[in-house]
N, C-alpha and C positions, 0 to 999 in steps of 0.2 A: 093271916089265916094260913094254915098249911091245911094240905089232904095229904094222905097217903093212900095207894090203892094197890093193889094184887096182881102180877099178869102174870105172863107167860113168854115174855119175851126173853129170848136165850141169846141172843149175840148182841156185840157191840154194836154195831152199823144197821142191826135193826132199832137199839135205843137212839143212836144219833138220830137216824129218819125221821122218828117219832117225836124227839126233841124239837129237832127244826120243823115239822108241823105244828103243834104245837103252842111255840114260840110266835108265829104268824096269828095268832089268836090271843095270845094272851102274851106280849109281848114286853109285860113288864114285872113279870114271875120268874122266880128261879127256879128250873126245870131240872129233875136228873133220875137218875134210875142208880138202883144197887143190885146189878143183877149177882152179886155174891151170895145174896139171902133168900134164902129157899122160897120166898113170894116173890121172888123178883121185884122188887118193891120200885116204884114210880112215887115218886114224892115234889109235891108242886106247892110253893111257899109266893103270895102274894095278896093280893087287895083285887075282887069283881072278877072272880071268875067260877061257873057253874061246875059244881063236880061232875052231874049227871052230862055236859056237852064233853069234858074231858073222857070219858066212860064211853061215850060214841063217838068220837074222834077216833081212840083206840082202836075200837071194835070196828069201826070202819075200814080201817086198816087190813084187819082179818087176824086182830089179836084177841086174846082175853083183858079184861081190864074193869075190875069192882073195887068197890073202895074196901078198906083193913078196917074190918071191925076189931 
């Protein structure tokens, strides 16, 4: 299963952070961000994980984060 989802995150060190949380939850996905593309794209490829808890992990954070329609 992959998702892709939409932020707003603009630096590196704020995608690593978010990685490594992340990661702690869903520990057996591959995590990463393209912040080159104008959605800042977060893309998460694996098996038993909840789009909507990824989407408030984010937003938890005090980012934007909706999945790409």
């Amino acid at each position: 299963m992959v998702e892709v989802f939409k932020t707003n995150v603009k630096r590196q060190a704020q995608a690593k952070s978010l990685i490594a949380l992340l990661r702690q939850y869903f520990p057996h996905s591959q995590i990463n961000f393209d912040l080159d593309d104008c959605d800042k794209i977060l893309r998460i490829q694996g098996d038993g994980f909840c789009p909507l808890k990824i989407a408030q992990l984010v937003n938890d954070k005090g980012f934007e984060c909706c999945p790409l329609e």
